[in-house]
Every structure is written in structure tokens, then in C-alpha cells.
N, C-alpha and C positions, 0 to 999 in steps of 0.2 A: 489560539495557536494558528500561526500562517504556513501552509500547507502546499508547496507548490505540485503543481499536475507531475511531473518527472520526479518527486521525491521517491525514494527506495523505501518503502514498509518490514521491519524486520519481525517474526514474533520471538516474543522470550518466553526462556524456559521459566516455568508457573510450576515451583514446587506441590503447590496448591491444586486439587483436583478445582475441574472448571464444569462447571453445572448449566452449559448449554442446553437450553429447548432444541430437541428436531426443527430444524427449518430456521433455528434464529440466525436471522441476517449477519450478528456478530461474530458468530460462530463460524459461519462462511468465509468472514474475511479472515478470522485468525488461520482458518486453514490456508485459507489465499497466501497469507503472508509469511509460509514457510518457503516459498518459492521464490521472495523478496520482489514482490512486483513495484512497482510505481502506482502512485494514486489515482491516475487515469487509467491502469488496465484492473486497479479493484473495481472503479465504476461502470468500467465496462464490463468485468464479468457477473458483476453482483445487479448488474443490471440498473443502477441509480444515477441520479444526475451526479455529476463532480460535487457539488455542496454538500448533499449528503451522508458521500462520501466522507469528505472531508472530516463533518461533523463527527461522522461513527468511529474513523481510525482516530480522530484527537481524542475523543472519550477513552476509547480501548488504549490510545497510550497511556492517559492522563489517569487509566485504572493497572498500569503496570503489565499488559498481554504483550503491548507490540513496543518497538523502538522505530524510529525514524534514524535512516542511516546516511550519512552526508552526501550532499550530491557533489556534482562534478566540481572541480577548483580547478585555478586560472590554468594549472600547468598541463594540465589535461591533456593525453594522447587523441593525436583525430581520431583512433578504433576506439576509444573511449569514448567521445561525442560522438560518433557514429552510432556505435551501440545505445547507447543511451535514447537518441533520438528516432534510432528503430524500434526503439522497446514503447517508448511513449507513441509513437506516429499505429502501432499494431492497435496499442489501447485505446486509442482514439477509435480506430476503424472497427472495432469492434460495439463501441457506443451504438 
């Protein structure tokens, strides 16, 4: 699954009770992704490099927790690329 750094992370609602360990890193990010961050400020707050990232949200999609939600398209407002580019540019900085 290709994955870019400014993609939106969504999580879905899991009819299914979800049996996290304290402390499980995936756990983490599902919480993350109630806030719908970008894949660079999951790895910046989960603390791991972008790959790993990447690795952990494509499993947790490809296990039904999260959605990935479109990014920007051609017609896109500049407060729209702005935003967007603020939001990745913070998770970076916080790497």
C-alpha cells in the first residue's frame, strides 16, 4: 500500500470491541486517528521513523480500524493547500 507523508488517517467505527495491550503502539495510533492526522504527524507523535509508520497504518487499515481519506485534488483552494502543508510542515517538526 503506497502511503504518502500528507495523507489524512481516518479511524472507523469497529462495531467490534478492540482488545489493545496498554502501551500498544497500534492502539496509539488509532487513538491518533480520531483527530484525522497525516502520516507524518502519526510518526511524529508515535515517535517512529515515517516507514514504520507507514507499515503500522497499512496493516491497521488492511485490518479494517482506519480509512485513509483523499488528499488534495487539482481544483483545490490555496487555504486548502495551505492548510494541508501546515499540518504536514508541524509533523515534520515535531519528528
Amino acid at each position: 500500500m503506497e502511503l504518502a507523508l500528507e495523507a489524512l488517517i481516518q479511524v472507523l467505527p469497529d462495531p467490534e470491541n478492540r482488545n489493545w495491550e496498554l502501551g500498544d503502539i497500534e492502539a496509539t495510533i488509532v487513538v491518533l486517528c480520531a483527530q484525522s492526522p497525516s502520516l507524518a504527524e502519526i510518526a511524529a507523535r508515535v515517535g517512529v521513523p515515517i516507514g514504520v509508520a507507514r507499515v503500522l497504518v497499512a496493516d491497521l487499515v488492511e485490518a479494517g480500524h482506519l480509512r485513509i481519506l483523499a488528499t488534495l485534488q487539482e481544483d483545490a483552494s490555496d487555504s486548502e493547500r495551505r492548510e494541508l502543508i501546515e499540518r504536514v510542515l508541524g509533523g515534520l517538526r515535531q519528528i
